[in-house]
N, C-alpha and C positions, 0 to 999 in steps of 0.2 A: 707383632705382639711385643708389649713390653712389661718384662718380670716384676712385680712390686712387691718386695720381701713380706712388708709388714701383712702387706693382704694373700699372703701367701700363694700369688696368682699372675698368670700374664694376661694382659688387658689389651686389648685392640689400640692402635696407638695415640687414636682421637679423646679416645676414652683417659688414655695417660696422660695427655695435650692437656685436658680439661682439672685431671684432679691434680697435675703437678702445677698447674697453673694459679689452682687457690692457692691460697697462703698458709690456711690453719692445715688443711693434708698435705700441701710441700712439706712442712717440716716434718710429719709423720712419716710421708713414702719415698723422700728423696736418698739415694744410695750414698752413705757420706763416708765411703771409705774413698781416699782418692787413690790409690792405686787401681781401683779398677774405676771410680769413675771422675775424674781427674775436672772435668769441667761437669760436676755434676748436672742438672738435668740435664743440659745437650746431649752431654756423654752418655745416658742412658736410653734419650732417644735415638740419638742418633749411629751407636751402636748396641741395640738389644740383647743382641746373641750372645757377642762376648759377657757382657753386663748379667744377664741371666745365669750363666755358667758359671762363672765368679763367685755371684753372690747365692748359689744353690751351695757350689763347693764351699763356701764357707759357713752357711747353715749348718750341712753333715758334721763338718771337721769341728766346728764347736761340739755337737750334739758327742760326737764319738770320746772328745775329749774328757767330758763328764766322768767321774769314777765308777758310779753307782747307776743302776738302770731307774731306780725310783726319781733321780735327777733329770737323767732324760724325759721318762713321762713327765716331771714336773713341769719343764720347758716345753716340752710341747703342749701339753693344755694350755698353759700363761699363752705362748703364742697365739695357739688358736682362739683363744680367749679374743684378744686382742685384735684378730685377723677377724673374725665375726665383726666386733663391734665398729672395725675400720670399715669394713664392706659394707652395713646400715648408712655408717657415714657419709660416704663416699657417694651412695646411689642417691642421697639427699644434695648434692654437692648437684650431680649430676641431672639431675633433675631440674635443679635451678636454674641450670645452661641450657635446659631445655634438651639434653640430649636422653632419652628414653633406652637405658640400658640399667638394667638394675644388676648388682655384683650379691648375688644370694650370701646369706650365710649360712644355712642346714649344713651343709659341711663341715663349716670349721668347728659350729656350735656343736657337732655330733662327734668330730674328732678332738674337742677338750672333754667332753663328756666319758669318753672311753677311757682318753691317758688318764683321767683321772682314777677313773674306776679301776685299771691296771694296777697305778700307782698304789691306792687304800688297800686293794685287793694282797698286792703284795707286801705290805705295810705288816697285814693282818696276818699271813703266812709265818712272814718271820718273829713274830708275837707270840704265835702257837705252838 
């Protein structure tokens, strides 16, 4: 399996072969930090594990970094915003190659939905 930040997900490797391969989702799902992946997409295929680890730890350690928790939610809805609509993309992508794997989005679309609702929720708290 290999990790893809933006779609918030690890993918069977064929399946990574396929969407790192396009051009318009390279540039959206390629890991462009080079300390962890130095020969970018090889580096991510061909070391997963480490690559997954990396770039989870550095997801948290942004998120942690935030001052305010409405920030947090903030970023995470935007994310999952984002992660939804990459996963439509992607199963279109995929599709094309003929490869029959589709990357749902109910998930991510349900976890922007909530941080959001967090977010206003607490917005509203501190108003009152």
């Amino acid at each position: 399996m290999v990790y893809l930040e933006p779609l918030g997900r690890s993918v069977p490797r064929d399946v990574a072969e396929t969407l790192l391969g396009d051009r318009s989702m390279r540039a959206r799902l390629i890991c462009d930090d080079e300390r962890c992946c130095p020969h970018g997409v090889n580096s991510m295929l061909d070391d997963p594990r480490p690559h997954a680890v990396r770039s989870r730890a550095r997801r948290l350690a942004a998120l942690a970094e935030m001052p305010h928790r409405s920030w947090r939610l903030h970023q995470v809805a935007k994310e999952a915003t984002t992660a939804a609509s990459l996963s439509k993309r992607a199963t279109l992508v995929l599709r094309a190659e003929g490869i029959d794997t589709q990357l749902p989005a109910t998930a991510q679309d349900a976890l922007a939905r909530v941080a959001d609702f967090l977010r206003r929720d607490e917005s509203h708290e501190l108003t009152a």
